[in-house]
DRENDREN-326838 format. One line per field, with one value per residue (C-alpha): y, x, z. Coordinates in steps of 0.1 Angstrom, whole numbers. Layout:
<rs>
py c(Y	...)
px c(X	...)
pz c(Z	...)
</rs>
This chain:
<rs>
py c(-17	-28	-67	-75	-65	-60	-56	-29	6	19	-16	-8	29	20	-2	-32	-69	-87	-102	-95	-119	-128	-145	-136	-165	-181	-173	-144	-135	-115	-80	-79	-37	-26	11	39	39	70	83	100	99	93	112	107	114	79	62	73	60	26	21	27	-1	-25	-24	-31	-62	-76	-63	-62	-96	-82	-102	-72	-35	-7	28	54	92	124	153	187	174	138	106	80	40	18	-17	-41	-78	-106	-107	-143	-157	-183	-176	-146	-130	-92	-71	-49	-16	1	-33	-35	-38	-41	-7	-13	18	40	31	55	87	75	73	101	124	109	117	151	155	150	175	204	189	192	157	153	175	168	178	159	127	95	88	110	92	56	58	27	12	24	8	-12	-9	29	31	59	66	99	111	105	127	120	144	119	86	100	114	87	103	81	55	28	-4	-19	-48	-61	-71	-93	-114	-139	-120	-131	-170	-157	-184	-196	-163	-159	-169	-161	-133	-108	-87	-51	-56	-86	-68	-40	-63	-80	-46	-33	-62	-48	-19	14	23	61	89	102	127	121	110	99	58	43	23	6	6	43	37	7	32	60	33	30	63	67	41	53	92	81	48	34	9	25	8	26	59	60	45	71	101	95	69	83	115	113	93	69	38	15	17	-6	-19	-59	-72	-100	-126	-117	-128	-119	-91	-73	-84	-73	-78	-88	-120	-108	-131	-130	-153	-181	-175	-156	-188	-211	-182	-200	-177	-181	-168	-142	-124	-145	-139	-123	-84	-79	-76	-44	-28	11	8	-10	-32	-10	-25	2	9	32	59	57	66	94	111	108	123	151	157	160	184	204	204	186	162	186	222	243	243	208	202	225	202	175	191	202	177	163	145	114	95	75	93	124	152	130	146	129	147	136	104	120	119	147	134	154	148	147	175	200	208	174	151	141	111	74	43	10	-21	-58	-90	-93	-57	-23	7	44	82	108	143	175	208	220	192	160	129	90	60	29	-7	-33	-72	-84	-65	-58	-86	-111	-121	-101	-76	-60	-26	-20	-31	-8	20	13	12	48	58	49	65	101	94	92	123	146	127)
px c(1204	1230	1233	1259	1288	1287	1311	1296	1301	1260	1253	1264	1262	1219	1225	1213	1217	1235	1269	1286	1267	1244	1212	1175	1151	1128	1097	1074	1042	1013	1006	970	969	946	928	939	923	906	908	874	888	918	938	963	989	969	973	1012	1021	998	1016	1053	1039	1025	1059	1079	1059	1052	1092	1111	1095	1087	1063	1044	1050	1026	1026	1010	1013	999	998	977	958	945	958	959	968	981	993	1001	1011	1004	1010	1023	1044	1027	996	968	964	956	981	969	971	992	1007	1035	1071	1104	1115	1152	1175	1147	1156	1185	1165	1144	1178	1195	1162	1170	1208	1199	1170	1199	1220	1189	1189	1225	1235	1256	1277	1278	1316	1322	1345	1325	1353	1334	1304	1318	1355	1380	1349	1361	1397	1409	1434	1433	1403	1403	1372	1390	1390	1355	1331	1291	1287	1309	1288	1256	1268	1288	1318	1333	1357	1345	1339	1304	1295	1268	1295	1312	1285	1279	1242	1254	1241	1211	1194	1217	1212	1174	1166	1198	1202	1228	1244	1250	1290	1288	1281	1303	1338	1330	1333	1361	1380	1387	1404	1395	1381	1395	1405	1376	1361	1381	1349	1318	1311	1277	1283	1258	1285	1277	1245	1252	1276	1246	1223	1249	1258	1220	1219	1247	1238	1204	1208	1179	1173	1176	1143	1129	1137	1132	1095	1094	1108	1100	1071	1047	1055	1046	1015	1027	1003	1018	1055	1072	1103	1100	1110	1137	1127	1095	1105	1069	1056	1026	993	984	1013	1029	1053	1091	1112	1151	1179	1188	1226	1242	1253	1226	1199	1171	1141	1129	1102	1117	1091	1100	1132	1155	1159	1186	1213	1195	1194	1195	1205	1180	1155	1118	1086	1063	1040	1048	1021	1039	1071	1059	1041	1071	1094	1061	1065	1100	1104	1078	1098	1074	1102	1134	1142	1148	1185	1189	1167	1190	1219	1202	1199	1236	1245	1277	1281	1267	1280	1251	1236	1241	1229	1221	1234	1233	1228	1224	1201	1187	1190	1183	1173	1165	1136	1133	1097	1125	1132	1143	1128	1139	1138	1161	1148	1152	1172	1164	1163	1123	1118	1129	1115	1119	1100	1105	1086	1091	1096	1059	1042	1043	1047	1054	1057	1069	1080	1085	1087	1122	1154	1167	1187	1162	1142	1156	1188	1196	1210	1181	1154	1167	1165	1130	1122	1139	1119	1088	1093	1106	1069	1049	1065	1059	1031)
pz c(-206	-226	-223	-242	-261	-299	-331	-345	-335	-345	-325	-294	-296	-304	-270	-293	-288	-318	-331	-366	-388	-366	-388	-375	-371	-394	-370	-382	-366	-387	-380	-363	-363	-336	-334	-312	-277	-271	-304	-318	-353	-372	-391	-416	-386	-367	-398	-404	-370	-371	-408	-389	-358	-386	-404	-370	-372	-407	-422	-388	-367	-338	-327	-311	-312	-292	-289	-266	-273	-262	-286	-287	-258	-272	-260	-285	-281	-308	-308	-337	-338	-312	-278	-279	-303	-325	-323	-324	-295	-287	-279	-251	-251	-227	-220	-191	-202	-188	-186	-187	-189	-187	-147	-151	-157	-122	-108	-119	-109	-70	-74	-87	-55	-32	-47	-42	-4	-2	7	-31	-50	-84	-89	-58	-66	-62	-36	-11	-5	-16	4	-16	-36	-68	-75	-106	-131	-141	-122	-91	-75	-65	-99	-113	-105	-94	-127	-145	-137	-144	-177	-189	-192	-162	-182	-161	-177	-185	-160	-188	-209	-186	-168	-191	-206	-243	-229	-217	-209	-184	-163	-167	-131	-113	-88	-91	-61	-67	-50	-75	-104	-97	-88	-127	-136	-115	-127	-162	-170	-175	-208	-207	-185	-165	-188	-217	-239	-238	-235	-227	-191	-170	-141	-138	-127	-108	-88	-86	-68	-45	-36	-33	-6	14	12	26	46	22	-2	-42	-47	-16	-29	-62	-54	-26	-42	-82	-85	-58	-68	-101	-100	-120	-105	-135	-126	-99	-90	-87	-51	-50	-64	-84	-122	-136	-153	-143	-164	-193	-210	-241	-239	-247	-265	-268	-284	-256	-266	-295	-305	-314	-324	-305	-295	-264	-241	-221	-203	-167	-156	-121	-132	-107	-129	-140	-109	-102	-139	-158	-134	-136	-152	-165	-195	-223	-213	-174	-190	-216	-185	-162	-194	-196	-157	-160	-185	-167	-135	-114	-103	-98	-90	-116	-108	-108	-140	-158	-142	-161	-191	-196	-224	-246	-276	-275	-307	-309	-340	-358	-330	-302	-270	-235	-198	-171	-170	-202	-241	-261	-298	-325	-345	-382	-378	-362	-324	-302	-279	-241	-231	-227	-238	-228	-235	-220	-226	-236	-245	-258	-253	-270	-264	-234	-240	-262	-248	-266	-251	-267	-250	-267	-252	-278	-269	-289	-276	-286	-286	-321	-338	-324	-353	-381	-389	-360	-376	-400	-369	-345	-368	-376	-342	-340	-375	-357	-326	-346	-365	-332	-322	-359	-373)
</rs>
């Protein structure tokens, strides 16, 4: 997700909570490194990627960072940090974690399942399955295209940035409506002509959720469980019922700034996901989402059509060669070739990896969102240096 809007161009492009001159907290926590699960013996390549975690902790302040990866047929675990700020306590391996935007991918994969079935053309205006939903200033639902909303290439305005996340603390336990969220988007203009550039916008899949529901008479949550979650086996992964603020045990506590005002830290890990949505509101653990990238890319989920729908990308200005498709990013990695995947942005926790064409899968989450405890810029980066290590090392 992308709670809240930012200054900085690298800021917002990173989908990364902060405000020009915002100033992290004085709270640190040690790094407690733990050894890879199911790991016979490790390599300078274990030892690279426990350094990058440890770093996360000890330089960036996240209180807790963890990594699961699958490479040449081994599985690996690593976790660094504590899982509760202030004091030592394990971080458990494998740990769940708000998923955030890695709930688009889940959604797209449905949208893109609908289209093999026939039930949704891609270069079908949004106007055809949601008739007079999408009006506002500049805004026509007649001239964006389902290809356009799941790429981000739409113009629509983001609804994160104008429902009051930058006081988080006063949202934590309320319960957004879908319609809600969408007329606090509707209500601003529209960024750019449909297809004119690229511009990340949760709105999009706010809007695919939607169409999802209507093309199927179905709750989103229902299918993507259905249709994605079963499917895959992935028996970590769940979409919380209304209601249900907790996260799954074991876990990590998350922590996030109360407001971008007052810099307080608080404890994040409870709170209503439903502004998230078909856009952002999945728990899951890192190795759930490296095997659902794995089984992906292996076309386990899609028909090869559709798949290479998916993978039809455009610039994503996000950083140099990152391209975007549909419900996926392709990022290019500093060992050569690229990885696909998403990543995650919430209040609590973000999450980076996805899957490699020649098999590698990564799964990385750390428990605060960038800018929470130290320079937002420089900590999201690491988190991205980090993840590019669990992939080459």
């Amino acid at each position: 997700m992308t709670p809240r809007k930012t200054t900085s161009k690298l800021r917002k492009c990173l989908l990364v909570i902060a405000a020009a001159g915002l100033v992290g907290s004085a709270t640190t926590v040690a790094a407690v490194a733990g050894p890879p699960e199911d790991t016979p013996g490790r390599g300078s390549k274990d030892r690279a990627l426990q350094k990058s975690l440890d770093a996360l902790v000890s330089e960036d302040e996240f209180p807790a960072a963890f990594a699961w990866v699958r490479k040449d047929g081994r599985t690996s675990s690593f976790v660094s940090g504590s899982a509760r700020l202030g004091a030592q306590v394990p971080v458990p391996h494998d740990g769940y974690v708000r998923a955030g935007s890695n709930t688009k991918t889940f959604t797209a994969v449905v949208v893109l399942q609908l289209v093999g079935e026939g039930k949704v053309a891609l270069d079908e205006p949004i106007e055809t399955y949601l008739p007079g939903v999408v009006r506002g200033e500049g805004i026509d639902g007649r001239k964006i295209t389902v290809r356009q909303l799941l790429q981000h290439t739409s113009g629509l305005p983001n609804y994160t940035e104008h429902i009051g996340l930058e006081n988080f603390a006063r949202i934590q336990h309320k319960f957004f409506h879908p319609h809600d969220l969408l007329t606090a988007a509707l209500a601003h203009p529209a960024e750019f002509a449909p297809g004119a550039k690229w511009k990340y916008s949760n709105t999009n899949y706010l809007l695919a959720g939607m169409l999802i529901e209507k093309v199927t008479e179905r709750p989103v949550q229902e299918q993507i469980t259905e249709r994605v979650i079963r499917k895959a086996g992935l028996r970590h992964t769940s979409w919380p019922q209304p209601g249900d603020r907790t996260v799954p045990e074991p876990h990590a506590r998350g922590y996030a700034l109360s407001s971008l005002e007052n810099g307080k830290v608080i404890d994040a890990t409870r709170m209503d996901p439903s502004w998230g949505g078909a856009a952002g509101q999945l728990i899951s653990t890192p190795s759930d989402l490296a095997k659902f990238a794995r089984l992906l890319l292996d076309g386990k989920l899609l028909a090869p059509g559709q798949l290479a729908e998916m993978r039809k990308t455009v610039d994503a200005p996000i950083m140099p060669g990152w391209r975007y498709g549909l419900g996926v990013l392709r990022a290019p990695l500093s060992c050569g070739g690229a990885y696909w995947g998403h990543g995650g942005d919430i209040d609590g926790y973000e999450t980076r990896g996805g899957a490699t064409d020649d098999g590698r899968s990564v799964g990385l989450a750390v428990t605060a969102l960038p800018g929470t405890f130290s320079d937002a810029e420089k900590s999201a980066k690491a988190v991205m240096s980090a993840t590019d290590t669990a992939f080459c090392n």
